[in-house]
C-alpha positions as CSV (number, residue, x, y, z in Angstrom):
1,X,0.0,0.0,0.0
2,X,1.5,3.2,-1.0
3,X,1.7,5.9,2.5
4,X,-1.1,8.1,1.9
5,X,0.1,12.0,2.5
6,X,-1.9,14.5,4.2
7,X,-2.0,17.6,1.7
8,X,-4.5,20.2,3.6
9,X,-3.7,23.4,5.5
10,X,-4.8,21.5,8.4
11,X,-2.9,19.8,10.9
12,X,-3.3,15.8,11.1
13,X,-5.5,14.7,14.1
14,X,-2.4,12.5,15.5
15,X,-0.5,16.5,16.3
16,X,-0.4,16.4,20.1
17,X,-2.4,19.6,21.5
18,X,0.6,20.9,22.8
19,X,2.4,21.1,19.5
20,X,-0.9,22.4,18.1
21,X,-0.8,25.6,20.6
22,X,3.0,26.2,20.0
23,X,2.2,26.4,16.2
24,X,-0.8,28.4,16.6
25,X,0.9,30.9,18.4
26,X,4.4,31.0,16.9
27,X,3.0,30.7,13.1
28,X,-0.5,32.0,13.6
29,X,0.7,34.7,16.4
30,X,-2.5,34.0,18.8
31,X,-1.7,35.0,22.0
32,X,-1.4,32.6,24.9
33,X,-4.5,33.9,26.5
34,X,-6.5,33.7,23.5
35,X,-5.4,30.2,23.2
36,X,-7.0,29.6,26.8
37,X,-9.8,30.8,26.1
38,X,-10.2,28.5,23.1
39,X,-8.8,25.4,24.9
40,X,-10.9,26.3,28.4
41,X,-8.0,26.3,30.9
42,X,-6.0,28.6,32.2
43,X,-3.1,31.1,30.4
44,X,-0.1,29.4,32.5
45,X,-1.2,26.0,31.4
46,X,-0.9,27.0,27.6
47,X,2.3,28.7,28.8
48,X,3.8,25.8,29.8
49,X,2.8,23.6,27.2
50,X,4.1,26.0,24.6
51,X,7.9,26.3,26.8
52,X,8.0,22.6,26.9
53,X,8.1,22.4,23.1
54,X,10.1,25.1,22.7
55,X,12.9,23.0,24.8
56,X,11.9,20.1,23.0
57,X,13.4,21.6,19.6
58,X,16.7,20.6,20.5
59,X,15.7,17.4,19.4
60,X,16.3,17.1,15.2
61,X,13.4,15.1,14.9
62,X,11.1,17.1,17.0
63,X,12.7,20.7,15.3
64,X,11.8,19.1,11.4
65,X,8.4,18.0,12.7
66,X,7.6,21.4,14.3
67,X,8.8,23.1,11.1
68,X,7.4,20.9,8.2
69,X,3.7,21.5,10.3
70,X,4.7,25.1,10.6
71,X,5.0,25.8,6.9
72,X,1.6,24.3,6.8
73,X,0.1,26.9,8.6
74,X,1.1,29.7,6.5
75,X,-0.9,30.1,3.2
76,X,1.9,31.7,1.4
77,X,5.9,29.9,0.8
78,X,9.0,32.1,2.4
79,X,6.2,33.9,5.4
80,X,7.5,31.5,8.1
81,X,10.3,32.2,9.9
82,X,11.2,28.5,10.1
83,X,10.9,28.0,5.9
84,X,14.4,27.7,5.9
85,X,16.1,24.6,7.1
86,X,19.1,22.0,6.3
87,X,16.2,19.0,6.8
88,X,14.7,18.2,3.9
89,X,11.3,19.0,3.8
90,X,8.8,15.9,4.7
91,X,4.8,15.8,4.1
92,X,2.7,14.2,7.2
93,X,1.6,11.2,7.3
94,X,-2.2,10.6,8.1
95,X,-3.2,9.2,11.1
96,X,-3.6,5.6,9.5
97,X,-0.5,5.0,7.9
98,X,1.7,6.7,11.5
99,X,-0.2,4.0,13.3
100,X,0.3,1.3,11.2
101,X,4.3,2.0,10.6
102,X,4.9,3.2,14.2
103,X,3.6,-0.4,15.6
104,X,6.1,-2.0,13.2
105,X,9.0,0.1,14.3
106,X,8.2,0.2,18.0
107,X,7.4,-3.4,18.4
108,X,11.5,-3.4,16.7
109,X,12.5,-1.0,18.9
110,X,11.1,-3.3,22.0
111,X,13.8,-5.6,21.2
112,X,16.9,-5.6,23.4
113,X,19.4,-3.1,22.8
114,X,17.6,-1.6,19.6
115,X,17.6,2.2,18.9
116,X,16.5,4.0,15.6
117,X,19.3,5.7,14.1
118,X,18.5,8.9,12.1
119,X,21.2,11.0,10.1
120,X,21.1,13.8,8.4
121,X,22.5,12.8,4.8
122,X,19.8,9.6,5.6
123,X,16.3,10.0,3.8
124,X,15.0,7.2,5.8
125,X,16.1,6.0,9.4
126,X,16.8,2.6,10.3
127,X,16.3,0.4,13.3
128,X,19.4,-0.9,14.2
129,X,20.7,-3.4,17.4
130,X,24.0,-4.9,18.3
131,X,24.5,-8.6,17.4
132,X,26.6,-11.7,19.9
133,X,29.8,-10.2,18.3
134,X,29.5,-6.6,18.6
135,X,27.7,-6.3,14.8
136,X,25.1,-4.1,13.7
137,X,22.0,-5.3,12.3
138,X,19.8,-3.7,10.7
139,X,16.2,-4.9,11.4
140,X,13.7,-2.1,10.0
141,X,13.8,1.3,7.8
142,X,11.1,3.7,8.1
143,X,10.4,6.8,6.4
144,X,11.7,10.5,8.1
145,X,8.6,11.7,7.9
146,X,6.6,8.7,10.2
147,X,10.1,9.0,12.5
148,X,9.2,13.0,13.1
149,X,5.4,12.2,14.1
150,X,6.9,9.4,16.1
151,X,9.0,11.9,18.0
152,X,6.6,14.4,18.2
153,X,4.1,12.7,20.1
154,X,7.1,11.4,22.3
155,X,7.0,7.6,21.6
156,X,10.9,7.5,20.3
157,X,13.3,9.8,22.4
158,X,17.5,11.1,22.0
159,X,19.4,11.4,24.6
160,X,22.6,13.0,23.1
161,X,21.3,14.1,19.4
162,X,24.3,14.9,17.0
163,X,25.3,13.8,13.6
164,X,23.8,10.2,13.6
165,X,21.2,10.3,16.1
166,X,20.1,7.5,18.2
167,X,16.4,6.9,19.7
168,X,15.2,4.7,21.6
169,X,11.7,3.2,22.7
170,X,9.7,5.7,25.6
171,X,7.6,4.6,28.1
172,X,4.8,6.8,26.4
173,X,5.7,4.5,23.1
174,X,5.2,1.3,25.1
175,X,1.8,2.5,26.3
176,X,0.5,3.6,22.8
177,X,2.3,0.1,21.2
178,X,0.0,-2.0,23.6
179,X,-2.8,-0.1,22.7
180,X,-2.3,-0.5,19.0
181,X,-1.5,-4.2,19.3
182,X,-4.6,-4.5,21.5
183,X,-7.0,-2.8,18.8
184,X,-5.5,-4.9,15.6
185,X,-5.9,-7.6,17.7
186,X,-9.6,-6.9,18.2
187,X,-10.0,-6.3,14.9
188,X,-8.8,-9.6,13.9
189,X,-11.3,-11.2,16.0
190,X,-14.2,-9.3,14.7
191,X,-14.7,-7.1,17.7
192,X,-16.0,-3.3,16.7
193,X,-14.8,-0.5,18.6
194,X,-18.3,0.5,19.8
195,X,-18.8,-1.3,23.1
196,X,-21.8,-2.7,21.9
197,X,-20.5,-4.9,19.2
198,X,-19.1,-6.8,22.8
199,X,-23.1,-7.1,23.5
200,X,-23.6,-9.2,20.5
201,X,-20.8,-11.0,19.8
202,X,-21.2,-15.0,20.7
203,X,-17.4,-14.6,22.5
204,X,-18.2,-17.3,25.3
205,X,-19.5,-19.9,22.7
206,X,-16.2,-18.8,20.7
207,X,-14.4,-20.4,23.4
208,X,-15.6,-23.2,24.3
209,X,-13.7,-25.8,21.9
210,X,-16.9,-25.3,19.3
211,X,-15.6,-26.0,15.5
212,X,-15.8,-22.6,13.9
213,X,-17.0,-22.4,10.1
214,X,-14.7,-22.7,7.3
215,X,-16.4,-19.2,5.9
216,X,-15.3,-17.3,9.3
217,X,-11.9,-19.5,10.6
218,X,-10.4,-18.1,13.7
219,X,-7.1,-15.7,13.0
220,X,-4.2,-16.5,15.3
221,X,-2.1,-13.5,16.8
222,X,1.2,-14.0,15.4
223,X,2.3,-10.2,16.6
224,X,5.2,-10.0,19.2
225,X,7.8,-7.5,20.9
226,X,10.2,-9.6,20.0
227,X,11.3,-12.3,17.2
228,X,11.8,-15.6,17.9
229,X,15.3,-15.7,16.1
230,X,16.7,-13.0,19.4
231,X,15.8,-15.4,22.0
232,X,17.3,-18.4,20.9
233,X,20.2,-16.2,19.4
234,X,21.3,-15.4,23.4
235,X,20.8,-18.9,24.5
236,X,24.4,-20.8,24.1
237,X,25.1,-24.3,23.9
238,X,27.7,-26.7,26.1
239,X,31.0,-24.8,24.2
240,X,29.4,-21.3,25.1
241,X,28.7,-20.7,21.8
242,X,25.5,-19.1,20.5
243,X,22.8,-21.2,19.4
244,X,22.5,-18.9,16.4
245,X,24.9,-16.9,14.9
246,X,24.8,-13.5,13.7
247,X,24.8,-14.3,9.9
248,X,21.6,-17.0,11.0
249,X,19.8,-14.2,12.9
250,X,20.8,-12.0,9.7
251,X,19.0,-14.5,7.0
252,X,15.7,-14.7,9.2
253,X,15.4,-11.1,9.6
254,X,16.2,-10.6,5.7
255,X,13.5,-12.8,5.0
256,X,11.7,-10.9,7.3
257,X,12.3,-7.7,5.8
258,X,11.2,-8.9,2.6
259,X,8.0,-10.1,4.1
260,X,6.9,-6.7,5.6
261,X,8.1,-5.0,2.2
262,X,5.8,-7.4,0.6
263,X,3.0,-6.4,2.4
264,X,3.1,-2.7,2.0
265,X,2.2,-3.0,-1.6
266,X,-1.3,-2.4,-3.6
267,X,-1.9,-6.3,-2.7
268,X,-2.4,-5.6,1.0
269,X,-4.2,-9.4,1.2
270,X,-1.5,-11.3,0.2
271,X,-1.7,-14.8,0.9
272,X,1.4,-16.6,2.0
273,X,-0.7,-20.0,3.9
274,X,-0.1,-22.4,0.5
275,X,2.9,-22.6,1.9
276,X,2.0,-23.8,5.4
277,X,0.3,-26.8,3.7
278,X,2.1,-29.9,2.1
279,X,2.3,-30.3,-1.8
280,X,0.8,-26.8,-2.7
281,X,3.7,-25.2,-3.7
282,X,2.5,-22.7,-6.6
283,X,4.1,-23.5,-10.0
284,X,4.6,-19.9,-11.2
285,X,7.8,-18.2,-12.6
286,X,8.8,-15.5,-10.5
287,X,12.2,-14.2,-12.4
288,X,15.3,-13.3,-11.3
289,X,13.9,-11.6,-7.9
290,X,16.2,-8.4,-8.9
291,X,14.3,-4.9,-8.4
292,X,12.6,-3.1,-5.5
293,X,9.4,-2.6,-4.5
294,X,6.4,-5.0,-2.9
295,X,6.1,-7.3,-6.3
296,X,10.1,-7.5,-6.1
297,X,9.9,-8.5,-2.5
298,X,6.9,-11.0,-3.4
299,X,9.2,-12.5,-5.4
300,X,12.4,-13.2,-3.4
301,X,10.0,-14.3,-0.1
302,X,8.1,-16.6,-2.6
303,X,11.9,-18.0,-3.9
304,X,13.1,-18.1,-0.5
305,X,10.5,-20.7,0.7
306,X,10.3,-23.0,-2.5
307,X,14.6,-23.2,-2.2
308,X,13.1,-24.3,1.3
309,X,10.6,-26.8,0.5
310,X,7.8,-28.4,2.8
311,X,8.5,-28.2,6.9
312,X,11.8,-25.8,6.9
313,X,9.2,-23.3,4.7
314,X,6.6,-23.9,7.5
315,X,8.7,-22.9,10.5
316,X,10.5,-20.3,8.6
317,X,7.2,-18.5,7.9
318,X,5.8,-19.0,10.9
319,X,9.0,-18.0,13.2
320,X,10.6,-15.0,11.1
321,X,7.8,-13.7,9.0
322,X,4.7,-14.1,11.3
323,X,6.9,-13.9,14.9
324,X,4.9,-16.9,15.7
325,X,6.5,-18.7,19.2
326,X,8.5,-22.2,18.9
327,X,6.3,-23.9,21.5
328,X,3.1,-22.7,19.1
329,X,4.8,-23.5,15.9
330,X,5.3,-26.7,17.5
331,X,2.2,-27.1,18.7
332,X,0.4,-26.5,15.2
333,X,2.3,-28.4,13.2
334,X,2.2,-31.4,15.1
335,X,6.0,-31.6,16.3
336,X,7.7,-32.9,19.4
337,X,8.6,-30.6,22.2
338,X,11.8,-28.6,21.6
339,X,12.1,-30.2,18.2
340,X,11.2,-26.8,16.6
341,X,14.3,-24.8,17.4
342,X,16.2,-27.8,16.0
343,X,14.6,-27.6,12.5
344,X,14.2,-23.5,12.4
345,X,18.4,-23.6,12.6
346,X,18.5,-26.4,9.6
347,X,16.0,-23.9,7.7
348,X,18.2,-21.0,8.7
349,X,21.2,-22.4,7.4
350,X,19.5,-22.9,4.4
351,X,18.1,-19.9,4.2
352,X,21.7,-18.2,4.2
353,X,22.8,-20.6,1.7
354,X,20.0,-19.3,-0.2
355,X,21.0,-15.7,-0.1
356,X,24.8,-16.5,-0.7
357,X,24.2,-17.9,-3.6
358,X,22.0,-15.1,-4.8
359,X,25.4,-12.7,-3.8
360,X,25.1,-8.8,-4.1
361,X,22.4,-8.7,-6.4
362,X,20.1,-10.6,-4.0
363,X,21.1,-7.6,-1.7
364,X,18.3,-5.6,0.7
365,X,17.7,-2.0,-0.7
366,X,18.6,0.9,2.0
């Protein structure tokens, strides 16, 4: 799905209050009182709100935010004092596609030790942890404009900002990340977000080991903070050794990559679960899996699991695409206990083989 970009004088709905106010009276040039009036409180609260942000401009994110919603509220180009800037100038996002990105980058940014880094010759920022051996890996990429909003509303926060910034994960962003995993989760089971829907919804019969319909089959949550591949990658065997390796940890969350990419395209409703059933394996050509782009990315997830083939492709979609646990994958597959973790490092090893052989031009873009 391509981001859809907000384009009228008005500010987006996700714009914190406070940032509203500042804007209103730095670009505008209401006064604070007339502001109070408006917002029914009291001058020093709008006060307040309005020195907070100023301090908070210190921050590059926060600053190119503040600015690119600042030139919105002038009607004419070159009337705001903050027109000129060394950021490059980034339309908002609407309130759909910041909710949608920002739980894919913070449920990343939940993961030990990962922070998103943001630089100023960068037109995208990058999520980014350290591996066993003191790597980097890079495990998302999100566009500058979603990272300002993300600031801005305080979910992502810099410490020391300077030429490659470094955020990481607030407590305000945990909050709002539950709340968005919560309401995609409801929406997956059916629920509305009136409370009535809750009124007429059969949920107790739901549970009670009844065999749903083919027509309306029960979705299983697959989201999680954290992959699968990061907690066996810091258990270590008898020799001390990592279970998985970087460069194992590295294929899965290539694979990954490609699987989100995928799914940002026009064909939102992709179907990957032929390839969680035996013998089904499509018989399409799918080229040389070269280009960018959701159909490129369709391409090199749909080579990576037929170079698979039937079980490794099953755990390796299940465990790096859809985050699903080992005891789960286990579980619906039919396996032994702790037989999973045994299989998802064959498919892994296979899965670099697979991308080895493909060399640079089998290489992520970004």
């Amino acid at each position: 799905m391509t981001q859809k970009i907000v384009t009228e004088n008005e500010m987006p709905g996700w714009v914190p209050a406070g940032a509203r106010r500042y804007l209103e009276h730095t670009e505008k040039g209401l006064s604070i009182r007339e502001l109070a009036r408006d917002a029914q409180c009291h001058a020093s609260t709008v006060m307040r709100q309005i020195r907070r942000m100023e301090a908070r401009r210190d921050d590059p994110l926060v600053d190119a935010a503040l600015c690119a919603l600042g030139d919105r509220q002038v009607k004419q180009k070159g009337m705001s004092a903050m027109a000129e800037k060394t950021e490059p100038e980034c339309d908002a996002p609407d309130e759909t596609t910041l909710r949608r990105e920002a739980r894919r980058v913070l449920r990343r940014l939940c993961e030990t030790g990962a922070v998103l880094a943001v630089a100023s010759e960068m037109e995208k920022a990058v999520v980014v942890r350290d591996g066993a051996d003191g790597a980097t890996m890079r495990t998302a990429v999100v566009a500058r404009s979603v990272a300002q909003a993300m600031a801005l509303k305080n979910w992502i926060a810099c410490d020391a900002p300077g030429r490659v910034s470094r955020y990481a994960i607030t407590t305000t962003g945990r909050n709002a990340l539950g709340e968005m995993m919560a309401e995609a989760e409801n929406r997956a089971q059916g629920f509305a977000e009136a409370q009535a829907a809750f009124a007429t919804r059969p949920a107790a019969r739901d549970r009670t080991g009844r065999e749903e319909t083919a027509a309306r089959p029960r979705r299983m949550r697959f989201a999680m903070t954290e992959s699968p591949l990061s907690a066996l990658a810091r258990r270590r065997g008898k020799d001390g050794a990592p279970f998985l390796s970087d460069d194992l940890v590295a294929a899965g969350e290539r694979l990954r990559e490609d699987f989100e990419l995928a799914n940002m395209g026009v064909r939102v409703t992709q179907n990957w679960e032929h390839f969680l059933t035996a013998g089904s394996r499509g018989g399409g050509s799918f080229g040389d899996g070269h280009g960018t782009g959701p159909e490129a990315a369709r391409r090199r997830v749909t080579g990576a699991l037929e170079y698979l083939g039937e079980g490794l492709a099953d755990v390796a979609l299940r465990c790096c695409c859809y985050l699903e646990g080992l005891e789960t994958a286990e579980r619906r597959l039919g396996w032994s206990a702790r037989s999973g973790k045994i299989v998802l490092r064959i498919a892994l090893i296979r899965l670099r083989e697979h991308y080895a052989a493909l060399g640079s031009k089998g290489q992520m873009i970004g």
